[in-house]
Backbone as JSON Lines, residues from 0, in Angstrom:
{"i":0,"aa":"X","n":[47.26,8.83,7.07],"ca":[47.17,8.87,5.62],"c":[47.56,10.26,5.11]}
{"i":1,"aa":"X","n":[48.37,10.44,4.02],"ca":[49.24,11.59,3.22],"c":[47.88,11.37,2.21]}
{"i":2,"aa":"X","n":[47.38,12.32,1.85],"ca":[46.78,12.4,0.11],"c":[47.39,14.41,-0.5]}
{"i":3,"aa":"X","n":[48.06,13.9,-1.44],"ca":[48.02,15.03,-2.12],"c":[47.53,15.36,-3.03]}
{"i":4,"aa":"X","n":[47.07,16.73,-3.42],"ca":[46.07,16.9,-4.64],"c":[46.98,17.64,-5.6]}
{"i":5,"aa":"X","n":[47.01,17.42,-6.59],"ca":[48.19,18.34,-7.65],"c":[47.47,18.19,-8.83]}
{"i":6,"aa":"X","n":[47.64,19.19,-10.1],"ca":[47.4,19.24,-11.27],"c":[48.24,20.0,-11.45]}
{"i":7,"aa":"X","n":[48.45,20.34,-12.75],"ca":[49.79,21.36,-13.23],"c":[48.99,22.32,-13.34]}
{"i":8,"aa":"X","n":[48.17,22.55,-14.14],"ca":[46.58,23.37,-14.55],"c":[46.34,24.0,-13.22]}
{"i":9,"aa":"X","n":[46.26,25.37,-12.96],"ca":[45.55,26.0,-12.2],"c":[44.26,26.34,-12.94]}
{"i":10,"aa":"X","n":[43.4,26.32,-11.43],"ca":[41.97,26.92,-11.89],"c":[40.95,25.7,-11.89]}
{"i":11,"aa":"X","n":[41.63,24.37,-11.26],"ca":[40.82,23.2,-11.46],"c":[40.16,23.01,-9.93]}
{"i":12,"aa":"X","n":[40.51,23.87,-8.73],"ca":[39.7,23.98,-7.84],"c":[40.22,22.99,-6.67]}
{"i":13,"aa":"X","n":[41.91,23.22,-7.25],"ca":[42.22,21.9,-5.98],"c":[42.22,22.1,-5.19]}
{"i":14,"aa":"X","n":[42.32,23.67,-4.75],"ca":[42.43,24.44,-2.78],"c":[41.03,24.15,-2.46]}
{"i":15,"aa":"X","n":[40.08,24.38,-2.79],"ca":[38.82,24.07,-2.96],"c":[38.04,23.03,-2.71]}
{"i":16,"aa":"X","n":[39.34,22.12,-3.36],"ca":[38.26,20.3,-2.69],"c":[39.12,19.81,-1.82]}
{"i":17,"aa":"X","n":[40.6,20.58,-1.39],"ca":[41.64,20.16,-0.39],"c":[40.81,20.26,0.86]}
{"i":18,"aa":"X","n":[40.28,21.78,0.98],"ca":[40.05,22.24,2.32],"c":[38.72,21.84,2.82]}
{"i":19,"aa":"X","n":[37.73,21.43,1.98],"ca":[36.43,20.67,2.27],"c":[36.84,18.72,2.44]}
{"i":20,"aa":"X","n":[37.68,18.34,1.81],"ca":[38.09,17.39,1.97],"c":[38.77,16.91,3.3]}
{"i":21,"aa":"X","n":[39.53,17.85,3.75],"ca":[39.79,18.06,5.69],"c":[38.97,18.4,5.93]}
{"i":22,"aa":"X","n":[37.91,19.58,5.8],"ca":[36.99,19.4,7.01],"c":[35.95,18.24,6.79]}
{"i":23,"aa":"X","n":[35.78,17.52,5.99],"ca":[34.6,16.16,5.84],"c":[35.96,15.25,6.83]}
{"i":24,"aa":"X","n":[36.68,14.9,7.04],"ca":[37.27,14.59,7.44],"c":[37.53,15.02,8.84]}
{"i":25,"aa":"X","n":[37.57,15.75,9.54],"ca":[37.83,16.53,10.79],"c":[36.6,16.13,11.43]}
{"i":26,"aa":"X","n":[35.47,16.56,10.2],"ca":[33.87,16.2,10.85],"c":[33.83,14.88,11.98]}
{"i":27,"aa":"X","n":[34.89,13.84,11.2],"ca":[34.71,12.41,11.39],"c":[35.18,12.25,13.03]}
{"i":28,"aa":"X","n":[36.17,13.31,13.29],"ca":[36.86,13.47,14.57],"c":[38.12,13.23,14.57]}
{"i":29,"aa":"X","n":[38.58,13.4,13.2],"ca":[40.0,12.85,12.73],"c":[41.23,14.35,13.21]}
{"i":30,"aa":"X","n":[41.91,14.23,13.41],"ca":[43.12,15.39,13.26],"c":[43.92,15.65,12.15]}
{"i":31,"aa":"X","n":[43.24,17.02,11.52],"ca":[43.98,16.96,10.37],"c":[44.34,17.69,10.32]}
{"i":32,"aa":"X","n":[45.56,17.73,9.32],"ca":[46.84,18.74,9.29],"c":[46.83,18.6,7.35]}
{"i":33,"aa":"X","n":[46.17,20.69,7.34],"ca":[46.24,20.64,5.58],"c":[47.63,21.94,5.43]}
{"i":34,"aa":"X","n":[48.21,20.55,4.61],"ca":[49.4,21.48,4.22],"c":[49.76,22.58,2.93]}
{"i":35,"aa":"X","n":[49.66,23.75,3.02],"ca":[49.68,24.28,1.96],"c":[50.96,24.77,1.47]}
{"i":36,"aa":"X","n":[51.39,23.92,0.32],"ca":[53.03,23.91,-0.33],"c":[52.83,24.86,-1.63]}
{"i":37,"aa":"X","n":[51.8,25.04,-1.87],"ca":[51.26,26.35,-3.06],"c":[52.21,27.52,-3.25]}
{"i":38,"aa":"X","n":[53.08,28.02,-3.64],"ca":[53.38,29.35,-3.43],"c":[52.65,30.67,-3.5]}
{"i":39,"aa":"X","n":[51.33,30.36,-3.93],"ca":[50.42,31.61,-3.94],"c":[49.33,31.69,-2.29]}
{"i":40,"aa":"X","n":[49.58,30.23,-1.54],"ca":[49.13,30.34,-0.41],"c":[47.65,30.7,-0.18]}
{"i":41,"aa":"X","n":[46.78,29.97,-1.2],"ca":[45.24,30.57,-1.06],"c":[44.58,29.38,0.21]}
{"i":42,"aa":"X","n":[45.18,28.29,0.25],"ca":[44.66,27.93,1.44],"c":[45.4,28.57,3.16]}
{"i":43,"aa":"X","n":[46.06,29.12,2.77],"ca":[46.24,30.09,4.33],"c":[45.39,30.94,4.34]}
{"i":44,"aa":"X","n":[45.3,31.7,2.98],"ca":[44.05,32.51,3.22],"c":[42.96,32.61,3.86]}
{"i":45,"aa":"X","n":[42.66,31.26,3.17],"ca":[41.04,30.66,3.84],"c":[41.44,30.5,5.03]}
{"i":46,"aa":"X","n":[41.68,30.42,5.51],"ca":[42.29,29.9,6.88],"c":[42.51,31.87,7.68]}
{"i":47,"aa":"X","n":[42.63,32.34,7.31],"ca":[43.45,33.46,7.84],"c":[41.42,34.43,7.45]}
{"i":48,"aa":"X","n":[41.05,34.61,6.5],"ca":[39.45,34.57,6.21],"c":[38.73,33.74,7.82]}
{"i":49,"aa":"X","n":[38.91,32.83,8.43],"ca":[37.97,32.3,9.2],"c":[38.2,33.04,10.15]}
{"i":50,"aa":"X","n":[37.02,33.19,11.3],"ca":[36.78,34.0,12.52],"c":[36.39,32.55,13.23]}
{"i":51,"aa":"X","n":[36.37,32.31,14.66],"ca":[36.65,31.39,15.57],"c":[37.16,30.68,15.72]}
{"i":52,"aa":"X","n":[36.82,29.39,15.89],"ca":[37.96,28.1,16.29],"c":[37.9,27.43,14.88]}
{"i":53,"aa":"X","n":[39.16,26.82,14.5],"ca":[39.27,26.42,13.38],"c":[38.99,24.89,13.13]}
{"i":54,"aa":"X","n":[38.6,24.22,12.13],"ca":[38.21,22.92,12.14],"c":[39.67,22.15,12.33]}
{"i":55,"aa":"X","n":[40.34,22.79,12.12],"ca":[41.52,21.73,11.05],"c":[42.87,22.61,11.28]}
{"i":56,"aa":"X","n":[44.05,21.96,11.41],"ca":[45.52,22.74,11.46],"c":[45.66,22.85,9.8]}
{"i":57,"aa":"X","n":[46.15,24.72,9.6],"ca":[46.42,24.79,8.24],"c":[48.05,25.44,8.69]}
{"i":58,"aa":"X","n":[48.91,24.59,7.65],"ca":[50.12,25.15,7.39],"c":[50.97,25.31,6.21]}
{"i":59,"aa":"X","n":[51.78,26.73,5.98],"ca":[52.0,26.67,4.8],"c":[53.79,25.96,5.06]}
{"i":60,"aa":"X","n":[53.99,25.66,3.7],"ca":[55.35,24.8,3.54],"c":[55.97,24.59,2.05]}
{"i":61,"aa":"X","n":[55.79,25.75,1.49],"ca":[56.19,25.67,-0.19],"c":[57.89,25.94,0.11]}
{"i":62,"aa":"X","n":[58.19,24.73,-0.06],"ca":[59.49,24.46,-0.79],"c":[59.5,22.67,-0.53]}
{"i":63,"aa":"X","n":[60.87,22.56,-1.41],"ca":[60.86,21.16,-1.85],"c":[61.44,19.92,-1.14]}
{"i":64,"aa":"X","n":[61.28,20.22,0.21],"ca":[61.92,19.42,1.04],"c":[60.69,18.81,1.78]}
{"i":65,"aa":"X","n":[59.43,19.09,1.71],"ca":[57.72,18.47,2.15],"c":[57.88,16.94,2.5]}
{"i":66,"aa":"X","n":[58.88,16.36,1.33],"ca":[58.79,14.92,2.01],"c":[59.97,13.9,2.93]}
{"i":67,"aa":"X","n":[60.6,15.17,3.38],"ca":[61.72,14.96,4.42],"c":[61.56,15.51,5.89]}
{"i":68,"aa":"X","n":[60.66,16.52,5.68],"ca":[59.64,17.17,6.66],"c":[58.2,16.42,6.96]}
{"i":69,"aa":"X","n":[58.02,16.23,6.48],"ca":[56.51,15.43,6.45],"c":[56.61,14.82,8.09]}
{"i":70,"aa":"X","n":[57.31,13.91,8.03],"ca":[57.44,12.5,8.99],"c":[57.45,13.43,10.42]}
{"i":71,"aa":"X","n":[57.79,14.66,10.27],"ca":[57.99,14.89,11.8],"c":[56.96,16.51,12.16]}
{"i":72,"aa":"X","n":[56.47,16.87,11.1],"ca":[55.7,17.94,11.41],"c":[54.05,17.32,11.55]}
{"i":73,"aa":"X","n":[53.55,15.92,10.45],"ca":[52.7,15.25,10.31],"c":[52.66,14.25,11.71]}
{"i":74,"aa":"X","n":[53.26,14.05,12.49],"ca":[53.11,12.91,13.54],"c":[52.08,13.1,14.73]}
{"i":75,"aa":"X","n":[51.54,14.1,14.79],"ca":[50.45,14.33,15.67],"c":[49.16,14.06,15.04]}
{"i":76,"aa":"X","n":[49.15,14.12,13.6],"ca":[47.9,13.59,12.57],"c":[47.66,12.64,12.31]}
{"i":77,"aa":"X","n":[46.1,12.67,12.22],"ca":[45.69,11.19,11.52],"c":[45.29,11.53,9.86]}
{"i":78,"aa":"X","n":[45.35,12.39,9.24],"ca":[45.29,12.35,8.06],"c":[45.86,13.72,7.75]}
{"i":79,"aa":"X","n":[47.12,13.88,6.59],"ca":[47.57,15.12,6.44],"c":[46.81,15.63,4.64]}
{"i":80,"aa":"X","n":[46.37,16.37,4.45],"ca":[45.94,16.79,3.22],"c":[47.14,17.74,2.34]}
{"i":81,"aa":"X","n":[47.62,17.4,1.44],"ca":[48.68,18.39,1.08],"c":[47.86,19.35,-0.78]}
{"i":82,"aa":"X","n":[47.86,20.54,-0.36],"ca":[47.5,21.08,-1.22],"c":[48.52,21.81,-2.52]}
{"i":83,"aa":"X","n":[48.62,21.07,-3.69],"ca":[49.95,21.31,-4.58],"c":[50.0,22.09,-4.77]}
{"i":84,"aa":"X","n":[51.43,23.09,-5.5],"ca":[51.88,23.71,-6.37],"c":[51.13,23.68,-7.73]}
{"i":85,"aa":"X","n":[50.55,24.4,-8.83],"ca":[50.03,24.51,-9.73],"c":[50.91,23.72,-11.09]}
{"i":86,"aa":"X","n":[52.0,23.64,-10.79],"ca":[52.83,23.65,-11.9],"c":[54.33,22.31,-11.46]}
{"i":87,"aa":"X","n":[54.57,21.46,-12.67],"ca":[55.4,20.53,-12.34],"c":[56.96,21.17,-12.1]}
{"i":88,"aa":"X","n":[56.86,20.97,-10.68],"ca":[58.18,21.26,-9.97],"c":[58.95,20.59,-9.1]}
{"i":89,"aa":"X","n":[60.3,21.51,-8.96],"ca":[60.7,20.17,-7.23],"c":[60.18,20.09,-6.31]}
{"i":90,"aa":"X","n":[59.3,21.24,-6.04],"ca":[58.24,21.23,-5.02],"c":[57.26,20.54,-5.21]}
{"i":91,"aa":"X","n":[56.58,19.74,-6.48],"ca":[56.01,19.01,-7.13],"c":[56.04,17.6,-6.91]}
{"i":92,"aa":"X","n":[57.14,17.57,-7.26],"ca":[58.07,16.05,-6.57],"c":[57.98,15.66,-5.75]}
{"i":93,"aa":"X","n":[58.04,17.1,-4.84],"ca":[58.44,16.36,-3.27],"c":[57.21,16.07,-2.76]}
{"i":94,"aa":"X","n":[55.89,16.77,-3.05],"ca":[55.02,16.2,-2.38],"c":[54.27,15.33,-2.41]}
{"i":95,"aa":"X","n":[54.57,14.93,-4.38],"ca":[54.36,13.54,-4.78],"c":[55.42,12.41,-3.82]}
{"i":96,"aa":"X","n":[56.21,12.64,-3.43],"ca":[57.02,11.57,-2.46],"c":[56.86,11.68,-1.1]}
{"i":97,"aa":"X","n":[55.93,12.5,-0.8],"ca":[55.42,12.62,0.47],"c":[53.89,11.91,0.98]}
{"i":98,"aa":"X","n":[53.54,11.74,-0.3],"ca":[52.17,11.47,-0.27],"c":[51.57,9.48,-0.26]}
{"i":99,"aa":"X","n":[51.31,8.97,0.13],"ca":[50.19,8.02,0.14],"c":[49.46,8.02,-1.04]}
{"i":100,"aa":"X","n":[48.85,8.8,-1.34],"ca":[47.69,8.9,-2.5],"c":[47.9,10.15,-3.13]}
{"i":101,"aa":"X","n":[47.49,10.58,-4.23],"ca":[47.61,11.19,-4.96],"c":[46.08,11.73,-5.89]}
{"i":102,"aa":"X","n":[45.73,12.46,-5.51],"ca":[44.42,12.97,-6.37],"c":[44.44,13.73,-7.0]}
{"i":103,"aa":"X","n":[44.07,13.7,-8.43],"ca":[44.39,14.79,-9.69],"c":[42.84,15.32,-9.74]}
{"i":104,"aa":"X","n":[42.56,16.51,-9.39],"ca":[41.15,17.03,-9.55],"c":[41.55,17.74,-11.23]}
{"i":105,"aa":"X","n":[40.39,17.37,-11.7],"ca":[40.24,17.18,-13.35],"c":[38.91,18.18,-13.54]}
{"i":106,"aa":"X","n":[38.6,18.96,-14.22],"ca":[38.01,20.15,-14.54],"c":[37.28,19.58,-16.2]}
{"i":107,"aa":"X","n":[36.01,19.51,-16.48],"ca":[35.03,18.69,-17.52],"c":[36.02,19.62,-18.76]}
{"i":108,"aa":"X","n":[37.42,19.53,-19.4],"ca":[37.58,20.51,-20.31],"c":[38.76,19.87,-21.35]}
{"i":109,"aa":"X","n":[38.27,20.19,-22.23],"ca":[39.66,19.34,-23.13],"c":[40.9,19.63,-23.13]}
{"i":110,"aa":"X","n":[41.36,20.82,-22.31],"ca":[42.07,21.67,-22.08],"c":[42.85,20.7,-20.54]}
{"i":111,"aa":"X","n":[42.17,20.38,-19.53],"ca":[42.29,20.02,-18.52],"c":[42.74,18.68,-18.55]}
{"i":112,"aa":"X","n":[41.97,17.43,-19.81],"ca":[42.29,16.23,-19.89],"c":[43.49,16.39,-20.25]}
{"i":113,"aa":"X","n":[44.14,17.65,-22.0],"ca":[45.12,17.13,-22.23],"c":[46.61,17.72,-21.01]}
{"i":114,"aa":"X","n":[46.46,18.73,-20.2],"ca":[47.44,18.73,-19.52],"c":[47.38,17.66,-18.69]}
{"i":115,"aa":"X","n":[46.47,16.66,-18.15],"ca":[47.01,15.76,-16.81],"c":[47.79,14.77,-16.92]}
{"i":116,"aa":"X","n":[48.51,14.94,-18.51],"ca":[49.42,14.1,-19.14],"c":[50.8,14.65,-18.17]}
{"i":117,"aa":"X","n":[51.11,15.73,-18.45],"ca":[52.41,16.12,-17.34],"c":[52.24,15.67,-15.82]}
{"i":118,"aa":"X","n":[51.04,15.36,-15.01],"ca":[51.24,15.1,-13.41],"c":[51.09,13.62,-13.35]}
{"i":119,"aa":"X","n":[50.08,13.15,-14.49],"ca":[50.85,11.56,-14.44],"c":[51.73,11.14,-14.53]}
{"i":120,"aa":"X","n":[52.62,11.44,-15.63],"ca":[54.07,11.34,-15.89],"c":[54.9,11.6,-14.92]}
{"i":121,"aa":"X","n":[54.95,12.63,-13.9],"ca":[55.37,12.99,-12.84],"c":[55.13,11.55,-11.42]}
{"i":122,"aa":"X","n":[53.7,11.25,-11.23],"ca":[53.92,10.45,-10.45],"c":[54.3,9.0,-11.0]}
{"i":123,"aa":"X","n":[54.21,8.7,-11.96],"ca":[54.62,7.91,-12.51],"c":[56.37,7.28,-12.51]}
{"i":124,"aa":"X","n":[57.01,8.85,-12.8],"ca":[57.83,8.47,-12.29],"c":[58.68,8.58,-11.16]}
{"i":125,"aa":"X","n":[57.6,8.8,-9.85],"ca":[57.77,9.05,-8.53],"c":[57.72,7.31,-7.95]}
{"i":126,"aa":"X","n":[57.2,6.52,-9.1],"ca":[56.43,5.06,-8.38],"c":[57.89,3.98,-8.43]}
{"i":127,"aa":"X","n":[58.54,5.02,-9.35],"ca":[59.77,4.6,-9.52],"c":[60.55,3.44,-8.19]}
{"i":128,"aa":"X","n":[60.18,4.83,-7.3],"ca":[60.97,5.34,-6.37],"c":[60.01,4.65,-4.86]}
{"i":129,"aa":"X","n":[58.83,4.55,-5.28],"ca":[57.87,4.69,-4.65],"c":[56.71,3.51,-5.08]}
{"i":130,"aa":"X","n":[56.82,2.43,-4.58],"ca":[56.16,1.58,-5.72],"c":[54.4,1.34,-5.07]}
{"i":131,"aa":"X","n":[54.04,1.64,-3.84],"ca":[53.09,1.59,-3.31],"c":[52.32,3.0,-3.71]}
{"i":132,"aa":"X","n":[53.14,3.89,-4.24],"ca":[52.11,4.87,-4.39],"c":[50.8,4.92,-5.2]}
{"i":133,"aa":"X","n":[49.63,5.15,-4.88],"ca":[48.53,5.14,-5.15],"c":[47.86,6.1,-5.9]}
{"i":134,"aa":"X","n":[47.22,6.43,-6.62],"ca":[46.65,7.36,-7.69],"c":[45.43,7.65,-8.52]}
{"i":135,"aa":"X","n":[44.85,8.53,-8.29],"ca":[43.35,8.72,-9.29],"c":[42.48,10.2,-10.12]}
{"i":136,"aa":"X","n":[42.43,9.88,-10.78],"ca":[41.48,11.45,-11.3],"c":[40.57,11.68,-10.56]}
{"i":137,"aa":"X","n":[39.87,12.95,-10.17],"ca":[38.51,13.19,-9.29],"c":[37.68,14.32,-10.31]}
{"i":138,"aa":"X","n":[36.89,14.38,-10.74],"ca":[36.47,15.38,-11.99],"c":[35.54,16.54,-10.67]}
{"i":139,"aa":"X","n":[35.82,17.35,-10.73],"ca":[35.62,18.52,-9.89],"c":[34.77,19.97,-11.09]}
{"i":140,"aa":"X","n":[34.32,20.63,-9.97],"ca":[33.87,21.56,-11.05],"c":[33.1,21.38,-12.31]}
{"i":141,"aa":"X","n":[32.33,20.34,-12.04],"ca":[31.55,19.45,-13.25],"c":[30.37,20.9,-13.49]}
{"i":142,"aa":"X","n":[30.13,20.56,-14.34],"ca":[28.97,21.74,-15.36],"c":[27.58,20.88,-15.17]}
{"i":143,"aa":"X","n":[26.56,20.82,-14.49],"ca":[25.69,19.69,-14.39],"c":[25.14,19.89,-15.55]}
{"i":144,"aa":"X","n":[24.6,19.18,-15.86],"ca":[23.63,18.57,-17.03],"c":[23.92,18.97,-18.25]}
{"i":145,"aa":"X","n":[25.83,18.98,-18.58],"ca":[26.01,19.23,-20.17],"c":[26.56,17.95,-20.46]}
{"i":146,"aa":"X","n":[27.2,17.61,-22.0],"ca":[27.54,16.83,-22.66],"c":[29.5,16.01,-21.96]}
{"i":147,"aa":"X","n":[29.76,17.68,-22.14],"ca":[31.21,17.31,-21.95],"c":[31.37,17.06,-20.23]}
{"i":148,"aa":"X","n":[30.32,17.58,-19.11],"ca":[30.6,16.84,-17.52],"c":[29.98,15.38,-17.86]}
{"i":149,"aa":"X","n":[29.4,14.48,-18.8],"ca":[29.26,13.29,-18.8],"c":[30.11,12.34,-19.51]}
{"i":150,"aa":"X","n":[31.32,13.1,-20.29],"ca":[31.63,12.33,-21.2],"c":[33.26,12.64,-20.77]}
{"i":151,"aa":"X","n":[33.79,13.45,-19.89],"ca":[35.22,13.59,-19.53],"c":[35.43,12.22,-18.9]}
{"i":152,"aa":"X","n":[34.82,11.21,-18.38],"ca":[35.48,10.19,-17.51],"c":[35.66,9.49,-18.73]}
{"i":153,"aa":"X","n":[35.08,9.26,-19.84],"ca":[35.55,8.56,-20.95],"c":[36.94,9.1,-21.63]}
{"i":154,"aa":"X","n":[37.29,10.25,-21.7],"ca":[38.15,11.13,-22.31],"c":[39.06,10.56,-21.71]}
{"i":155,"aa":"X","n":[39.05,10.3,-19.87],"ca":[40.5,10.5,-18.81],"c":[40.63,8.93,-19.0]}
{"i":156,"aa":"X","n":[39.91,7.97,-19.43],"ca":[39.72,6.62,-19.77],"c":[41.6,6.43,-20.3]}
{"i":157,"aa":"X","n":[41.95,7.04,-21.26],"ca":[43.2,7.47,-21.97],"c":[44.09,6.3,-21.62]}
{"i":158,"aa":"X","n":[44.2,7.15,-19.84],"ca":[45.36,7.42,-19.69],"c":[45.85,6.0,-18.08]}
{"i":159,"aa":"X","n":[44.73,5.29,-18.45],"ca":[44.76,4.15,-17.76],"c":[45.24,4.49,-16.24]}
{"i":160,"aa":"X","n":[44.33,5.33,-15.52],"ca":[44.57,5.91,-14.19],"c":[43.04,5.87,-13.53]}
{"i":161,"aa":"X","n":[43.08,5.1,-12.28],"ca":[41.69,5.25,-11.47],"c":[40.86,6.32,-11.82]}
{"i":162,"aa":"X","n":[39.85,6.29,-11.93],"ca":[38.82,7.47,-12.23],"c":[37.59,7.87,-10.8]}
{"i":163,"aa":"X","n":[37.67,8.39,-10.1],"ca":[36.61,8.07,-9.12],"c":[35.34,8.56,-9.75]}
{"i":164,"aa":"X","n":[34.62,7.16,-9.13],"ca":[32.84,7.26,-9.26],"c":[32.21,8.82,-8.72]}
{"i":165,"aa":"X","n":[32.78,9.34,-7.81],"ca":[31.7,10.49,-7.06],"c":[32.54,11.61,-7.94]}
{"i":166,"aa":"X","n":[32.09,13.06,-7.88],"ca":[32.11,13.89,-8.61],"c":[32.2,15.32,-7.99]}
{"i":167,"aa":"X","n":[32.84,16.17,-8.12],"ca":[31.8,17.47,-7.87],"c":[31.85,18.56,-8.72]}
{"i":168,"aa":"X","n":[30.49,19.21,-8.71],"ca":[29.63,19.95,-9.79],"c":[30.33,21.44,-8.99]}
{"i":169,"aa":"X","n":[30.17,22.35,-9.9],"ca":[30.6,23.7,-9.32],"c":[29.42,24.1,-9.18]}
{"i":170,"aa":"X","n":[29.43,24.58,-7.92],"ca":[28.39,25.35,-7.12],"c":[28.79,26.6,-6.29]}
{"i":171,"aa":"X","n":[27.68,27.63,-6.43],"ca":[28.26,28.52,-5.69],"c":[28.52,28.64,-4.15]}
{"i":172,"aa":"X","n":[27.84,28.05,-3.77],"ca":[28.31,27.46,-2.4],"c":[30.36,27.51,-1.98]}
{"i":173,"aa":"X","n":[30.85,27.28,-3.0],"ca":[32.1,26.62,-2.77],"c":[32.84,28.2,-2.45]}
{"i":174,"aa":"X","n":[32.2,29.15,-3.53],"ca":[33.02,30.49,-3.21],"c":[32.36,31.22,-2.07]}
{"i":175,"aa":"X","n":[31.47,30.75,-1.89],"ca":[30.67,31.87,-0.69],"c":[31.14,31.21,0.68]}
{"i":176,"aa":"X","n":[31.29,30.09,0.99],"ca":[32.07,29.34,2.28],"c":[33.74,30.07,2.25]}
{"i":177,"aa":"X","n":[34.14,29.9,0.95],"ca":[36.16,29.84,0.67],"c":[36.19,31.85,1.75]}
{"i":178,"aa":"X","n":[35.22,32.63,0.97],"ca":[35.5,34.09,1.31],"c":[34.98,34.46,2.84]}
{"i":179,"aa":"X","n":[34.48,33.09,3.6],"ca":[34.41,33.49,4.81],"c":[34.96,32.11,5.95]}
{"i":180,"aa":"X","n":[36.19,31.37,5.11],"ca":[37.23,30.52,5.66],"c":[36.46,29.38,6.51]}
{"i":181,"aa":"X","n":[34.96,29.24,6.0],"ca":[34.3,27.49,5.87],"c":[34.08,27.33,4.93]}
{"i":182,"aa":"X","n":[33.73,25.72,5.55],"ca":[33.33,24.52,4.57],"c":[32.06,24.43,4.22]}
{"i":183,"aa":"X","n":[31.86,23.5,3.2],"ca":[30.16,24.04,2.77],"c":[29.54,22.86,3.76]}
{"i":184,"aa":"X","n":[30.61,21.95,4.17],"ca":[29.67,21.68,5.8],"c":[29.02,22.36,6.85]}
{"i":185,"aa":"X","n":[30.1,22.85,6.89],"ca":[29.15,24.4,8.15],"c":[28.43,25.22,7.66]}
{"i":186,"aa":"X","n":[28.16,25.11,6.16],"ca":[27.08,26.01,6.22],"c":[25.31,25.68,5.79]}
{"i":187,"aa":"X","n":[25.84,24.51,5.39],"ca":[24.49,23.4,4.9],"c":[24.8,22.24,4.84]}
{"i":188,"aa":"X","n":[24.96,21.21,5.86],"ca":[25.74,19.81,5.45],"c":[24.45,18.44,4.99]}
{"i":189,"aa":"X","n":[23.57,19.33,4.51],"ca":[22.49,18.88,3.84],"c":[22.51,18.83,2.53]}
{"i":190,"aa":"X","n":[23.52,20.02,1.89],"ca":[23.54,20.37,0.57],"c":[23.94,19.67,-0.37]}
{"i":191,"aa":"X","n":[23.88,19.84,-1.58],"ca":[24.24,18.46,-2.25],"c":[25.93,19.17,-2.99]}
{"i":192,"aa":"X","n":[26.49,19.94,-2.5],"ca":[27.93,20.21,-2.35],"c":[28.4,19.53,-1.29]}
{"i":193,"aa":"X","n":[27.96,19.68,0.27],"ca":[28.83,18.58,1.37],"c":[27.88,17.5,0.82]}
{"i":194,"aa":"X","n":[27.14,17.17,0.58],"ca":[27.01,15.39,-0.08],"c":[27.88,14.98,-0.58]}
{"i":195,"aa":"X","n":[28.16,16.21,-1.75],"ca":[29.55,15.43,-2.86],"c":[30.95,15.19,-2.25]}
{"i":196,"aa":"X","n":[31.1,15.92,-1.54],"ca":[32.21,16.22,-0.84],"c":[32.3,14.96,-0.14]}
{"i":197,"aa":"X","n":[31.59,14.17,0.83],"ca":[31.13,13.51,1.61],"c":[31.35,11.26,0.45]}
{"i":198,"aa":"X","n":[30.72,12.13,-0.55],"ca":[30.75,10.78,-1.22],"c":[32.41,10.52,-1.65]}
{"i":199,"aa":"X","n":[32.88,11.78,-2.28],"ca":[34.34,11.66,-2.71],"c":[35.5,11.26,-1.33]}
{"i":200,"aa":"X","n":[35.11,11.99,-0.32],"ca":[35.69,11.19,1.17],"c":[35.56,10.12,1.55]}
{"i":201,"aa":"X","n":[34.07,9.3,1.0],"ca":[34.19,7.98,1.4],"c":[34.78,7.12,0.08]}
{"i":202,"aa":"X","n":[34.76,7.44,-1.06],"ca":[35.71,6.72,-1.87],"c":[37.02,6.81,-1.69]}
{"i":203,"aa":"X","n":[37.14,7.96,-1.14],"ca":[38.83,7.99,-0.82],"c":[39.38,6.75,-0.02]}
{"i":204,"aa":"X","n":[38.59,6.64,0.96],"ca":[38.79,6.5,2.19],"c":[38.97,4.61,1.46]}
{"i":205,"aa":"X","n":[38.26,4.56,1.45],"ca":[38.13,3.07,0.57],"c":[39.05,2.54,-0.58]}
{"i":206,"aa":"X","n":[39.27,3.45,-1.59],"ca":[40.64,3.45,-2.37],"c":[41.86,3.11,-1.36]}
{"i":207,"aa":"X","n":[42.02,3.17,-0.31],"ca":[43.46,3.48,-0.11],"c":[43.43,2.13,1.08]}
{"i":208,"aa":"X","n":[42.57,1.31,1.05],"ca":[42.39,0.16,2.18],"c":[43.07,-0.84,1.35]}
């Protein structure tokens, strides 16, 4: 399975739920390969941040050829995670045509609903091309217990695109794991950050059957 995560919007925390999203995944005993096509490269970072054995193969690959490459760098994996480019590009494209699924992590902000009009449009017209491709909002970085983290899944309602049920709330957990290259599995997989993490992996996992 290909899932890529893209928004045009930086700052919505997609390196963030990419790289916990492989390791909830890796946990499982899966082989995963997270690809980072980003040109700012913050998931090598994390990756380059960790000290011992690593959960997960991280590689970077920003340019726009990801889904002509895919088929032969991905063949040792059972699930490749591709972490997007910030911004609608050919590098954009390509990893929308590389991908299986497609997850738009969505940020509780009116700001955030009205850009995810450009990466729908984008895969949209990737389905063109691509008619099995699969697609959904994931609302990330939720604000717990305000108005607007309960009322954005109505907002993204719009735009007639899957909405997933599970969620995740910003916690500090997420930056204190990223600056020492784990997951908030390894550091509490009790917490109700790898819970969320954990619930959004098993909807994934289920979306795409």
């Amino acid at each position: 399975m290909i899932i890529g995560l893209l928004n045009q919007k930086g700052g919505v925390g997609k390196t963030t739920l990419s790289i916990n999203l492989a390791a909830s995944l890796a946990h499982m005993g899966a082989r995963v390969l997270l690809l980072d096509v980003d040109p700012q490269g913050s998931a090598l970072d994390w990756a380059a941040a960790r000290e011992g054995k690593p959960l997960f193969s991280v590689m970077g690959l920003p340019r726009a050829s990801v889904h002509k490459e895919i088929g032969q760098i991905g063949k040792d994996y059972d699930h490749i995670i591709i972490d997007g480019p910030p911004r609608v590009t050919d590098l954009a494209r390509s990893a929308i045509m590389a991908s299986d699924l497609i997850l738009i992590p969505v940020q509780p902000s009116p700001y955030d609903i009205w850009a995810a009009d450009e990466v729908v449009k984008l895969i949209e017209e990737a389905r063109i091309y691509k008619e099995k491709l699969k697609f959904a909002f994931v609302v990330n970085r939720k604000i717990a217990n305000t108005a607007i983290g309960r009322d954005v899944k109505e907002a993204l309602s719009s735009y007639s695109v899957p909405i997933f049920t599970s969620s995740i709330t910003q916690r500090v957990i997420f930056a204190e794991t990223a600056a020492q290259g784990k997951s908030v599995h390894e550091i509490d997989p009790q917490s109700s950050a790898a819970l969320e993490i954990e619930a959004v992996k098993d909807e994934l996992m289920g979306f795409i059957k």
